[in-house]
FIVO-286404 format. One record per residue (C-alpha): residue in one letter; z, x, y. Coordinates in steps of 0.25 Angstrom, whole numbers, padded with zeros to 4 digits, always signed. Last residue first. Layout:
aZXY...
This chain:
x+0050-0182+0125x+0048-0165+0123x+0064-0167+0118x+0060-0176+0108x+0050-0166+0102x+0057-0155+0103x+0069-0162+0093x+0058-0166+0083x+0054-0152+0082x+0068-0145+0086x+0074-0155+0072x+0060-0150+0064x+0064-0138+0067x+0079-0138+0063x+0077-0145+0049x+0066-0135+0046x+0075-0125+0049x+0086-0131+0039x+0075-0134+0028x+0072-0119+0029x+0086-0112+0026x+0086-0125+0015x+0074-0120+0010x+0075-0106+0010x+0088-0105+0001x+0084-0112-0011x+0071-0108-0009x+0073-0093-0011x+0083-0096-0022x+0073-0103-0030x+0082-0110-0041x+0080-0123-0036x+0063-0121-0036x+0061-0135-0043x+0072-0149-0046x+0063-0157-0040x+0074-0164-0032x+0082-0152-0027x+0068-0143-0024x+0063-0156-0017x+0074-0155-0008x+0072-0140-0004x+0056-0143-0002x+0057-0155+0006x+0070-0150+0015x+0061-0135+0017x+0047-0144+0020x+0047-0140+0034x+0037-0128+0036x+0046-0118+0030x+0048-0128+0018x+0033-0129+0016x+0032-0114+0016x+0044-0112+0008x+0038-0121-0002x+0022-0113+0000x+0031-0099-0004x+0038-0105-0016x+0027-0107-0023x+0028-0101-0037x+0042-0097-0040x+0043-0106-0053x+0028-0104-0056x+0018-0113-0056x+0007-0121-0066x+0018-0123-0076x+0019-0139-0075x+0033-0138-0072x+0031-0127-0061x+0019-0136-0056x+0026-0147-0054x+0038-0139-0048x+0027-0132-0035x+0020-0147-0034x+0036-0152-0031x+0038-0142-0023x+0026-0144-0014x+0024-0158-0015x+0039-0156-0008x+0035-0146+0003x+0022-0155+0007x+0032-0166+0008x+0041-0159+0018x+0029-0154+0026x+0025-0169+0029x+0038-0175+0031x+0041-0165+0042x+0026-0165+0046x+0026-0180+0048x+0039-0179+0056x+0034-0170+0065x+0020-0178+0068x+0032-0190+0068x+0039-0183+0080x+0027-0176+0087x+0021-0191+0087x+0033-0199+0094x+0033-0188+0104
């Protein structure tokens, strides 16, 4: 039990700080002209859907990067909620297997 609960946890922590190197590699290369403003959206919903949403949505506010993006502006938060609530009926399935 103890196991499944920090392999969760790992994975949590893990996914949301793949989703952060992700945002702050997509601004660095913005700045430094080697992307473009919309370039990469796809793999930052993609770490989001998979649990980074919080990472990547409070990243966006600390860098500064992508706050004009309506599409992830109202994704993230949509999927930040959901990750919320599976990763509560992941550490919730775990204790009630116990």
């Amino acid at each position: 039990m103890i196991l499944l609960c920090i392999l969760l946890s790992v994975y949590i922590l893990a996914v949301n700080f793949y989703a952060f190197r992700l945002l702050k590699i997509q601004r660095d290369g913005f700045e430094g002209g080697r992307l473009k403003a919309g370039e990469g959206d796809g793999k930052l919903l993609l770490a989001a859907a998979l649990g980074g949403a919080i990472a990547v949505y409070a990243s966006m506010f600390v860098l500064r990067y992508r706050m004009e993006s309506c599409v992830l502006m109202l994704a993230l938060p949509l999927l930040a909620v959901l990750n919320v609530y599976c990763f509560y009926l992941g550490f919730r399935g775990i204790f009630l297997v116990w």
